[in-house]
N, CA, C and O atoms as a GROMACS GRO file, in nm:
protein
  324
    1UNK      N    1  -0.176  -0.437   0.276
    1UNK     CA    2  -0.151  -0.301   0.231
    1UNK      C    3  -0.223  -0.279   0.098
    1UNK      O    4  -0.186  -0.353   0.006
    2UNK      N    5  -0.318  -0.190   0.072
    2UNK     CA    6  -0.375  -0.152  -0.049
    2UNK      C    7  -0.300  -0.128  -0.150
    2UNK      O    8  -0.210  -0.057  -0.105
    3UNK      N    9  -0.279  -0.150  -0.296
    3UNK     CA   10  -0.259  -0.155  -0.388
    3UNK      C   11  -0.223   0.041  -0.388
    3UNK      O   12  -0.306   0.115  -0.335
    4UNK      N   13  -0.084   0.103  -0.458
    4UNK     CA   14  -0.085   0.190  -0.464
    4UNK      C   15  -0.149   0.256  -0.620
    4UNK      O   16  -0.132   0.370  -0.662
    5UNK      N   17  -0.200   0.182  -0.664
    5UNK     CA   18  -0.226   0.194  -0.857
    5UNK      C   19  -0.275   0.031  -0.881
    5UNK      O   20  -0.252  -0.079  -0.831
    6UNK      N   21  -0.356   0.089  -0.987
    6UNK     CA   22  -0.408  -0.032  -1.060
    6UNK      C   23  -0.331  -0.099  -1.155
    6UNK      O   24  -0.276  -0.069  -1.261
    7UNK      N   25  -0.345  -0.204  -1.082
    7UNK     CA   26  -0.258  -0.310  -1.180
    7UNK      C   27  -0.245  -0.299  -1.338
    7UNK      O   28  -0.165  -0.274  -1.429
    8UNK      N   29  -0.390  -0.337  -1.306
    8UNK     CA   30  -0.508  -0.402  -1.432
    8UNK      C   31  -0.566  -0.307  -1.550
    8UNK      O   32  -0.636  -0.334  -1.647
    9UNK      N   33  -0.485  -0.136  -1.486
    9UNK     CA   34  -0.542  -0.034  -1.591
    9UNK      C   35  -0.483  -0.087  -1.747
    9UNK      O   36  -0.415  -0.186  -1.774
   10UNK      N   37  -0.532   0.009  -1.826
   10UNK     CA   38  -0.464  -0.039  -1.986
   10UNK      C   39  -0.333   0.034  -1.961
   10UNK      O   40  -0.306   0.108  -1.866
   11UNK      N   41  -0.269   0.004  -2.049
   11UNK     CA   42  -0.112   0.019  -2.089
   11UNK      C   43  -0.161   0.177  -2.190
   11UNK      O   44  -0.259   0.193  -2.264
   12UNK      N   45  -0.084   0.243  -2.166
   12UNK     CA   46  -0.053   0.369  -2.224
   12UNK      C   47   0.090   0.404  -2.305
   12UNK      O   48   0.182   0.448  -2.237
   13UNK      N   49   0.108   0.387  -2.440
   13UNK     CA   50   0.254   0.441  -2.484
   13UNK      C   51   0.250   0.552  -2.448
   13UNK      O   52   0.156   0.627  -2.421
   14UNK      N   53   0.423   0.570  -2.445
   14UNK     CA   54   0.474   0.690  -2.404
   14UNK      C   55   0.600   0.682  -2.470
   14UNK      O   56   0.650   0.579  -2.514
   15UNK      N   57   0.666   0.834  -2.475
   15UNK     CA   58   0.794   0.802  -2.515
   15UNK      C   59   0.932   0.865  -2.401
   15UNK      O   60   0.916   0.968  -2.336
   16UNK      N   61   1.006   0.818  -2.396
   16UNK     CA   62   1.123   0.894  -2.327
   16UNK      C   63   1.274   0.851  -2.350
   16UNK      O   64   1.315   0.745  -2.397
   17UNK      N   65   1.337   0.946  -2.310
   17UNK     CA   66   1.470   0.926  -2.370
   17UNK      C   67   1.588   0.845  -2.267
   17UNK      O   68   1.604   0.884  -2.151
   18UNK      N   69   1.653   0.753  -2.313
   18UNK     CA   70   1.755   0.683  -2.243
   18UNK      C   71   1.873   0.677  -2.268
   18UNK      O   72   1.885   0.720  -2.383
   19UNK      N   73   1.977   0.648  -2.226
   19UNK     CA   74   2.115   0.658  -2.273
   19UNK      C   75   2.139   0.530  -2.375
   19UNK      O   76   2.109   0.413  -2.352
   20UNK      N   77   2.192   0.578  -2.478
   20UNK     CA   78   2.200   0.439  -2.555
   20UNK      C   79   2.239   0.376  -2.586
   20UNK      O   80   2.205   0.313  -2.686
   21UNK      N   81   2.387   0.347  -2.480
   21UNK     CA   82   2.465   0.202  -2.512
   21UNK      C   83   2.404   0.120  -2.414
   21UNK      O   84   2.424  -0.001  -2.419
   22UNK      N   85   2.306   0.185  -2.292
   22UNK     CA   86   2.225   0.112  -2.211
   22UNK      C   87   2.112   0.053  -2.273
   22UNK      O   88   2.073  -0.056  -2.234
   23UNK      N   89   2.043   0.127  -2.386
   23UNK     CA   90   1.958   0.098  -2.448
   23UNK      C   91   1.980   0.002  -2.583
   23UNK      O   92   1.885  -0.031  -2.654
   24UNK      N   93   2.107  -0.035  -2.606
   24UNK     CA   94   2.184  -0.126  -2.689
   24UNK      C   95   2.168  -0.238  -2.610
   24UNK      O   96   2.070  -0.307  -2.637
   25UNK      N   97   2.262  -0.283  -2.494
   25UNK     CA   98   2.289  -0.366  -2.443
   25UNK      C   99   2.160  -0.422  -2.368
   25UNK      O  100   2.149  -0.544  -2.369
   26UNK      N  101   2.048  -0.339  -2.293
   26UNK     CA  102   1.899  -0.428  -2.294
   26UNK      C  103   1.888  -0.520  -2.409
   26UNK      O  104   1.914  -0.639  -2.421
   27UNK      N  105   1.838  -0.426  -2.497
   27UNK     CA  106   1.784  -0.474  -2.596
   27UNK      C  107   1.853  -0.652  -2.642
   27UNK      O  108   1.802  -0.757  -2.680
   28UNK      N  109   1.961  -0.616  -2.618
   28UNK     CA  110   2.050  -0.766  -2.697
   28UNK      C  111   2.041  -0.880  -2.609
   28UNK      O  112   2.031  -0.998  -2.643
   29UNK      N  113   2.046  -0.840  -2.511
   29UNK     CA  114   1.977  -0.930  -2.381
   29UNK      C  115   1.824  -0.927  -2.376
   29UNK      O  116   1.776  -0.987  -2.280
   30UNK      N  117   1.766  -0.888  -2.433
   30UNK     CA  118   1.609  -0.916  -2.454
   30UNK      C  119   1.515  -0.908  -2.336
   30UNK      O  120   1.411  -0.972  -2.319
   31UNK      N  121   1.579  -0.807  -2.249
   31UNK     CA  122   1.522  -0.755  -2.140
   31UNK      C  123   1.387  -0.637  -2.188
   31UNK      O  124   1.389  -0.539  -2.262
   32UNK      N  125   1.266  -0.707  -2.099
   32UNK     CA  126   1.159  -0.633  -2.161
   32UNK      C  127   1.154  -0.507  -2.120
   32UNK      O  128   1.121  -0.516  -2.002
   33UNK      N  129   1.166  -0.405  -2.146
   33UNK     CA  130   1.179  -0.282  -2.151
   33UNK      C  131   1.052  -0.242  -2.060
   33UNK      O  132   1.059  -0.164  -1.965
   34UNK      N  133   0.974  -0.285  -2.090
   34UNK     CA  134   0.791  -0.211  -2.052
   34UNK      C  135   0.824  -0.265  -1.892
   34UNK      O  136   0.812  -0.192  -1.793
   35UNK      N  137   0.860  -0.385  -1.889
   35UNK     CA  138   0.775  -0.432  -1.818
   35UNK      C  139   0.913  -0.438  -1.709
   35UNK      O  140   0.882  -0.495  -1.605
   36UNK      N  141   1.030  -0.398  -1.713
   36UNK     CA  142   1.127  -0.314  -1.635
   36UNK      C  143   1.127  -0.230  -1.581
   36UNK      O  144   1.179  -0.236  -1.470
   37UNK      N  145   1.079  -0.129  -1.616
   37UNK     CA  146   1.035   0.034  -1.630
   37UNK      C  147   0.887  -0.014  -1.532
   37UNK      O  148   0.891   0.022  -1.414
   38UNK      N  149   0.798  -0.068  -1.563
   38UNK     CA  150   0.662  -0.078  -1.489
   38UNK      C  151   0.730  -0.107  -1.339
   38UNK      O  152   0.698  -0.034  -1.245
   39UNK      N  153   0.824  -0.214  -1.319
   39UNK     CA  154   0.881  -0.270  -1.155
   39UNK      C  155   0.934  -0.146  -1.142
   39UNK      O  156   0.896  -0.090  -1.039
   40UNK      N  157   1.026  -0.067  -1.226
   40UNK     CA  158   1.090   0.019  -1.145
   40UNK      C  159   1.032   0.153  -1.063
   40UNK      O  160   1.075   0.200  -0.958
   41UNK      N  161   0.861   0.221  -1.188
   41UNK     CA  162   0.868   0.296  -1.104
   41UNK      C  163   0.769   0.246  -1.006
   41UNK      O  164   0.715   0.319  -0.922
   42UNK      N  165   0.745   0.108  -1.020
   42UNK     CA  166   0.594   0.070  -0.936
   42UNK      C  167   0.724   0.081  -0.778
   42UNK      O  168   0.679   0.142  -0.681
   43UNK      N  169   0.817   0.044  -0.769
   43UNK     CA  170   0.948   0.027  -0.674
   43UNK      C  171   0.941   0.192  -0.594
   43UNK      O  172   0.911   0.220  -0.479
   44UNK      N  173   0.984   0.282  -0.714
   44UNK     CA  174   1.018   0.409  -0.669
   44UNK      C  175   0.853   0.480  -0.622
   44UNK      O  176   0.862   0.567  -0.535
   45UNK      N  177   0.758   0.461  -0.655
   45UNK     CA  178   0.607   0.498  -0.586
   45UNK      C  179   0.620   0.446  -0.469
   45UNK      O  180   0.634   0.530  -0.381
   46UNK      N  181   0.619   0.297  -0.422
   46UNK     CA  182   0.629   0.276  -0.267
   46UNK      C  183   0.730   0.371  -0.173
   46UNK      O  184   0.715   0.432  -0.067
   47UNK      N  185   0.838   0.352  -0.265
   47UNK     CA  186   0.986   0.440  -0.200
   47UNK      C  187   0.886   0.592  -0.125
   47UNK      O  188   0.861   0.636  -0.012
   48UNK      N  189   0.854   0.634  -0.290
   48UNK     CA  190   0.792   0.764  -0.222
   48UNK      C  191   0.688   0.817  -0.168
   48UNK      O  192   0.672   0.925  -0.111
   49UNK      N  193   0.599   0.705  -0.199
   49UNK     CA  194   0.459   0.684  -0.017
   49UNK      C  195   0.507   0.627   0.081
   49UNK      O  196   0.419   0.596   0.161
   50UNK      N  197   0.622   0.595   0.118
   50UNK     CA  198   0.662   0.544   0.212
   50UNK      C  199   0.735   0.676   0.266
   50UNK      O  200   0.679   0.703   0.372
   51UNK      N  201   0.823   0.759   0.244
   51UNK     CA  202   0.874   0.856   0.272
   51UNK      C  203   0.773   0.957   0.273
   51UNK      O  204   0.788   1.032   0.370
   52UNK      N  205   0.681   0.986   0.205
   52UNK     CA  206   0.549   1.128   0.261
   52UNK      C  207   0.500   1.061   0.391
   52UNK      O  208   0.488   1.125   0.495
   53UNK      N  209   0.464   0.897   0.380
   53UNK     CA  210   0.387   0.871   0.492
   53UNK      C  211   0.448   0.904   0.652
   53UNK      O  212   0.395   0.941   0.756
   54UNK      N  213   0.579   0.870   0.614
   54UNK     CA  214   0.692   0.860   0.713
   54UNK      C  215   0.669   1.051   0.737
   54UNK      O  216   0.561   1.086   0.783
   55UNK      N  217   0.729   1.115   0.717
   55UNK     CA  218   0.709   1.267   0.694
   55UNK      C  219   0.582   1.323   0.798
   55UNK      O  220   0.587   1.385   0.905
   56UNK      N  221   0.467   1.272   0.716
   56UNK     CA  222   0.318   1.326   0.792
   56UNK      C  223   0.318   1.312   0.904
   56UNK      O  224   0.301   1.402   0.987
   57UNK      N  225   0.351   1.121   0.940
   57UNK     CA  226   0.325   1.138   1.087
   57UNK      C  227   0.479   1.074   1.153
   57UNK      O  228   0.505   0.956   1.179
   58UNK      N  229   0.562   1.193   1.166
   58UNK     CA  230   0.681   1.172   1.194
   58UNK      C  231   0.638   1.287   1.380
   58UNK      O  232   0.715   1.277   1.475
   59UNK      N  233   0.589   1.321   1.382
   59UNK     CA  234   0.513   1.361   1.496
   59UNK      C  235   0.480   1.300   1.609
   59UNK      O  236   0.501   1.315   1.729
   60UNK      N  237   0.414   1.217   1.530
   60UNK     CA  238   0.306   1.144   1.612
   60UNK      C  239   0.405   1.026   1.657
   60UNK      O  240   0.420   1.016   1.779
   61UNK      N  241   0.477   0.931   1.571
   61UNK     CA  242   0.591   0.836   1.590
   61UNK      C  243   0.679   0.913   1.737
   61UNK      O  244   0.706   0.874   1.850
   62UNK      N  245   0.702   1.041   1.658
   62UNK     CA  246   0.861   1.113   1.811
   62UNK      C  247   0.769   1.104   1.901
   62UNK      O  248   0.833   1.071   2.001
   63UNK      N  249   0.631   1.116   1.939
   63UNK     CA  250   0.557   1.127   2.099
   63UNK      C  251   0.560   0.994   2.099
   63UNK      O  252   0.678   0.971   2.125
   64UNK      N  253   0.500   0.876   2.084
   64UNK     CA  254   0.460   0.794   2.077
   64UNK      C  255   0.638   0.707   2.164
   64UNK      O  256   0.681   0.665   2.271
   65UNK      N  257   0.662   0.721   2.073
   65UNK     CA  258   0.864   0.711   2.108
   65UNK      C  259   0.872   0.776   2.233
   65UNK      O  260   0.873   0.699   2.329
   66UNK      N  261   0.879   0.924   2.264
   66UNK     CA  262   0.864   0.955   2.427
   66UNK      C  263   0.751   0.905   2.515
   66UNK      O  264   0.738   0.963   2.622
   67UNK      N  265   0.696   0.841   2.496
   67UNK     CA  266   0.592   0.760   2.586
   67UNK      C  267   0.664   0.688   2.593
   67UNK      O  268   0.756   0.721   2.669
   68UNK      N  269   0.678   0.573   2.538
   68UNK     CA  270   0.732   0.438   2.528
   68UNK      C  271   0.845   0.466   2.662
   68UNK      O  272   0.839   0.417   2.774
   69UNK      N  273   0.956   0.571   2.602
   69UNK     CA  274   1.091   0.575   2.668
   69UNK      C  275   1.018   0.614   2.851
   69UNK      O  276   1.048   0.562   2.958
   70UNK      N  277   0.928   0.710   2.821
   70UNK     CA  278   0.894   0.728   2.951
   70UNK      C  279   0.802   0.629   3.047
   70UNK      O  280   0.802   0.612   3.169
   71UNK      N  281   0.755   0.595   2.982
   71UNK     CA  282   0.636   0.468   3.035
   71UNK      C  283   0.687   0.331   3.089
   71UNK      O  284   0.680   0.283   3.202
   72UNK      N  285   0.762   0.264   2.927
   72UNK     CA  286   0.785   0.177   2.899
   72UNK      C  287   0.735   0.093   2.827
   72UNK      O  288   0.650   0.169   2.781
   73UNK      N  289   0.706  -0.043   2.756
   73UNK     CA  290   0.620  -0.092   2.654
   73UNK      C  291   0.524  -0.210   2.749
   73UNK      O  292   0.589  -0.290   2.816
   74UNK      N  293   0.411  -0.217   2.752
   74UNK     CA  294   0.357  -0.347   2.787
   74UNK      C  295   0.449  -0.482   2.787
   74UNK      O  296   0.442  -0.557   2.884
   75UNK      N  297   0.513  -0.503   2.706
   75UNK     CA  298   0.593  -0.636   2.696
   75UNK      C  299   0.706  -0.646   2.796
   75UNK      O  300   0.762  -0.743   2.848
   76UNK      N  301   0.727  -0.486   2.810
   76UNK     CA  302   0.874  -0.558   2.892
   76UNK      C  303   0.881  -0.658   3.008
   76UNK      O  304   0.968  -0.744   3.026
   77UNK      N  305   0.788  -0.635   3.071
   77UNK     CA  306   0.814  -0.763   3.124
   77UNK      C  307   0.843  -0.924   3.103
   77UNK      O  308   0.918  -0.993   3.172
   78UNK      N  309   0.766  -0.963   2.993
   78UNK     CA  310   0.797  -1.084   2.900
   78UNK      C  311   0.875  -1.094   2.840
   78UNK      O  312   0.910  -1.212   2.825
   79UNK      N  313   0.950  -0.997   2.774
   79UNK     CA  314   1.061  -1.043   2.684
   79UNK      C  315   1.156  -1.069   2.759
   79UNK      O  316   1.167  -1.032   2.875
   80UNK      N  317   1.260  -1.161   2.675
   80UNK     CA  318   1.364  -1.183   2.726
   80UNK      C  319   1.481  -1.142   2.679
   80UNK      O  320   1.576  -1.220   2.681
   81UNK      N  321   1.498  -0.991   2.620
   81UNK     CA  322   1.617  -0.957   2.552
   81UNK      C  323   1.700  -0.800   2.611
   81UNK      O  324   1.804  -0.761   2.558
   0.00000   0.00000   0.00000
């Protein structure tokens, strides 16, 4: 699966606001902030190319699905379940 963003771009500050007994209690636990925030929204980008992708061809999946049901799949004969 292709990379949704570059890893390897430079780091950009930014600022934004957090709640701050959450932003207390990181901190004292020495949880890296940047690099939390980078997993989370790199997490929530798949979430949400995964859901447009799902979306676009949600079409094509429902026919594809009435074939199957109507046809049947190549395998059935081999499997054993």
């Amino acid at each position: 699966m292709p990379h949704l963003y570059n890893e390897n771009a430079a780091k950009k500050s930014t600022n934004l606001s957090i709640n701050s007994d959450l932003l207390a209690k990181v901190k004292k636990l020495n949880i890296n902030l940047s690099a939390t925030l980078e997993h989370a929204l790199a997490e929530e980008l798949k979430r949400a190319e995964r859901d447009k992708w799902l979306k676009e061809n949600k079409g094509a999946i429902d026919e594809l699905n009435k074939l199957a049901d109507k046809t049947g799949l190549f395998s059935d004969a081999y499997r054993g379940f």
